[in-house]
N, C-alpha and C positions, 0 to 999 in steps of 0.2 A: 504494500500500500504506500503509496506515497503523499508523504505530510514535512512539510515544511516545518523546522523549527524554529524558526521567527514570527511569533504573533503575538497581539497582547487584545485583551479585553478587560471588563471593567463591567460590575453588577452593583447595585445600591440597595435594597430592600428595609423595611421597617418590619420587623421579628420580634414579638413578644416583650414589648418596650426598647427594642433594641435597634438602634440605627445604625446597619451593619453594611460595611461596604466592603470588596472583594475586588482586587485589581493581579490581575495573572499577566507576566510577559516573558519571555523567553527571547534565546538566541543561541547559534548553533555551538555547538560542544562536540567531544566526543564521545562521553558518557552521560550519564544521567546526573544533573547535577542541582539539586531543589534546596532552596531556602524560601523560609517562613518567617515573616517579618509580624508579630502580633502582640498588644500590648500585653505585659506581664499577669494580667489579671486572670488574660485566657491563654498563657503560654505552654498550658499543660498538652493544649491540643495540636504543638506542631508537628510532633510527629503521624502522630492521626492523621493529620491535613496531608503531608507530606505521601504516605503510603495511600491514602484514595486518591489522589492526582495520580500515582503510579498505575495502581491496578484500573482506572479509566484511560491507560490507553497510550501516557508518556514515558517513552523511553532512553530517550535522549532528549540534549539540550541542556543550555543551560536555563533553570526557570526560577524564578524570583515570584513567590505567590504575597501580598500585601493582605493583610485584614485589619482593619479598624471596625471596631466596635463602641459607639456611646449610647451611655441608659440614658433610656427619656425619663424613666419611672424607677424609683428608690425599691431595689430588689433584696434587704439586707445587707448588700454592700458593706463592709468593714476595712474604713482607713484609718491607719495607722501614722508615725511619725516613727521616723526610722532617725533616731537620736543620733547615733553615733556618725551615721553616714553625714547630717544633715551638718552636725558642730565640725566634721573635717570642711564637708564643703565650702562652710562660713569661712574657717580658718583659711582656706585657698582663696577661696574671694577676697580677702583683707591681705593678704604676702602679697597679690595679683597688682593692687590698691597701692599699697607700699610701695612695692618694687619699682612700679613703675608711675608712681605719683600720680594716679587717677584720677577722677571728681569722685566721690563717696556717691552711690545711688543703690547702696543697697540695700532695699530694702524687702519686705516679707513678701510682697508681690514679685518679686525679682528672684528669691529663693526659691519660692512656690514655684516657678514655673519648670525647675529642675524634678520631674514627675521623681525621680528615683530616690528622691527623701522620702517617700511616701511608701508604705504595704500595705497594699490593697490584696482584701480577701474577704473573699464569699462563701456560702454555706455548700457543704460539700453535695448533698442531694442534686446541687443545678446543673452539677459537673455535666451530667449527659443532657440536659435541658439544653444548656447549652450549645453541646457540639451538632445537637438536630439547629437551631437557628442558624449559626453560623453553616452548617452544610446546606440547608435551605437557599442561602444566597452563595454558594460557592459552586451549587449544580448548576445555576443559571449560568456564572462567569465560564466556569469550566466547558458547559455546554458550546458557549459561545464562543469561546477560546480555541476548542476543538474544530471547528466549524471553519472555523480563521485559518486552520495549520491544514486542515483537508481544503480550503478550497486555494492558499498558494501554494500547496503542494501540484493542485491538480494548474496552475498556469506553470507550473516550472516543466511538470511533467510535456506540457504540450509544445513547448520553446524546446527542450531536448531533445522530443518528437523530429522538431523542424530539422535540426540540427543534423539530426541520423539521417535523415531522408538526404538531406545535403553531401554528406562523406556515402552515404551509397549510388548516388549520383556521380564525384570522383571515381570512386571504385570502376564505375562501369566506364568511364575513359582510362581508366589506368590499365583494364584488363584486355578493350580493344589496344592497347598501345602496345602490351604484352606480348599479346598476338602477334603482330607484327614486327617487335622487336626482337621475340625469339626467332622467327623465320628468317630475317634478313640476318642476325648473328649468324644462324646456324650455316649459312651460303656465305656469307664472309669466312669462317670459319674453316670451312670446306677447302675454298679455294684457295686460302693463305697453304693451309697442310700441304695440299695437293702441291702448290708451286715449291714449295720451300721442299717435297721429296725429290722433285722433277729436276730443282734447280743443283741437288746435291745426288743425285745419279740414283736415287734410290728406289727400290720397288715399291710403287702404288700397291695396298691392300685396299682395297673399296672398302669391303668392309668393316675390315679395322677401322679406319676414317670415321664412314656413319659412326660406327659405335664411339668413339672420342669425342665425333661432333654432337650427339647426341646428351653424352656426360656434360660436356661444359654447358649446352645448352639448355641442362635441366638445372642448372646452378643458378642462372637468372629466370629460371620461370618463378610465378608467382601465383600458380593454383590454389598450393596449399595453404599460403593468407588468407587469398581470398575464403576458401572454404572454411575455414577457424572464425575469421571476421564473422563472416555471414552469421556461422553458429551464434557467435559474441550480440548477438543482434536479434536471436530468437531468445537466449536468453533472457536479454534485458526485459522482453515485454513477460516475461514468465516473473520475472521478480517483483515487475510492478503490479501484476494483476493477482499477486498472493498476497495475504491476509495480514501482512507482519511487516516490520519497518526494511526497508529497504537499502538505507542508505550506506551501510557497511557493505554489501554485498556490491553495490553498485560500484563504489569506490576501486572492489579490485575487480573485478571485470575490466574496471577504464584501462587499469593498469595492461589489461593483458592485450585489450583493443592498443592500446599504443606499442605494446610491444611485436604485435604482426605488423604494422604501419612499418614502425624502424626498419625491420625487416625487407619490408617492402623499398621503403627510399634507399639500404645497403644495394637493391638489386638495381635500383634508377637505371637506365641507358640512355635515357634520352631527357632534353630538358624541363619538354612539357609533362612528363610522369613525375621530375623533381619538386616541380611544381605545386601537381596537385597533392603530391603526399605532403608538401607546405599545408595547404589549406587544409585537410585532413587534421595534421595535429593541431590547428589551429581552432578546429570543429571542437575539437579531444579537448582541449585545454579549456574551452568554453562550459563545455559539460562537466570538466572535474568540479571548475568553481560553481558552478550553481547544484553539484550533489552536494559540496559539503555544508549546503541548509537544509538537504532532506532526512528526515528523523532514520 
């Protein structure tokens, strides 16, 4: 299947006094790489968070999932003063003042706004109240998020389409050129033997000949790329139309598509086959960079 790991989306919903917001983005990686960004109050659920984004579907990337949560309505909520933390903080704030001769402005509004003086905690029963609201507006994002990564996957998938259809275009001038290029070697070849026996007094074997001109001339054929390519190319739609990420698998296929192309341009004869095995890896090199945003 092919899915893009570049997307982001973004859900808002109002949950059981709770105004909870969910923002998901991603970018390409080579592993699965998930961080959960959520205030301390409901930090217990990032792992949670994390393994149901997994098992809906993401396998790579890197993803950054955001959740804010604010009560509209007083749920038992229990804040605290985190003393010790809060009299270091003061003391930095005043060295900060000192040191560097500041205006004095601070004051308890200016403290406060450091949330982490503060322990914030709630009655343990909410614990799962909770992760149903919060997942509530995380199906929506997710939903949406997923949606986003299948539908540029499926524009990457049809520009790479384009691309193949262009290097099997090459291919098909490269192998009339082949054609041609083997025949006229193979008669240059002939004739050079034949004069260079004739010129040096020695007996023409016919056959022996063929059979040497034959040898050299299967050294510059190019069937056998062609035939692997091709294969390389019934693959590829075989991987995109299975049910699972694709983009590892894709990656070394390219590798192998490039590696008959080499092959191909070590056999060149002629300029216009140099040519297009130019544009060829230039097709290849097109297609590596845009797999490596496919999941």
């Amino acid at each position: 299947m092919f899915k893009s790991m570049t997307a982001f989306a973004r859900a808002r919903k109002t949950v059981a006094g709770k105004d909870i917001t969910v923002e998901i983005k991603s970018v390409n990686n080579r592993y699965l790489d998930a961080n959960v960004k959520i205030s301390r109050l409901y930090s217990f659920l990032e792992d949670k968070i994390k393994q149901y984004v997994q098992a809906n579907g993401i396998s790579r990337g890197k993803v950054e999932i955001y959740v804010n949560v604010d009560l509209l309505e007083q749920q038992g909520v229990e804040i605290n003063l985190d003393t010790a933390y809060a009299q270091s903080y003061i003391n930095a704030l005043y060295k900060l003042r000192d040191t560097f001769d500041l205006h004095d402005d601070i004051t308890v509004c200016k403290i406060a706004s450091n949330r982490e003086i503060f322990n914030v905690k709630k009655p343990e029963d909410d614990l799962e109240g909770d992760w149903n609201d919060i997942k509530e507006v995380l199906d929506i994002a997710l939903a949406d998020f997923l949606e986003r990564r299948r539908t540029e996957g499926e524009n990457l998938l049809r520009n790479i389409r384009e691309k193949i259809e262009n290097i099997k275009g090459y291919l098909a001038q490269i192998s009339e050129n082949s054609d041609k290029d083997t025949h006229e070697y193979a008669s240059k070849l002939e004739e050079r033997i034949k004069k260079f026996l004739s010129d040096n007094t020695i007996e023409i074997d016919e056959q022996r000949i063929l059979t040497e001109v034959a040898i050299f001339a299967d050294r510059i054929a190019i069937d056998e790329e062609l035939v692997r390519l091709d294969s390389h190319f019934g693959a590829f739609e075989e991987i995109v139309e299975a049910n699972e990420p694709a983009g590892r698998k894709l990656d070394f296929l390219l590798q192998e598509m490039n590696r008959e192309t080499n092959t191909i341009g070590s056999k060149a004869s002629n300029s216009s086959t140099a040519h297009l095995v130019v544009n060829i890896k230039n097709e290849l090199e097109k297609i590596r960079e845009q797999i490596q945003n496919i999941e």
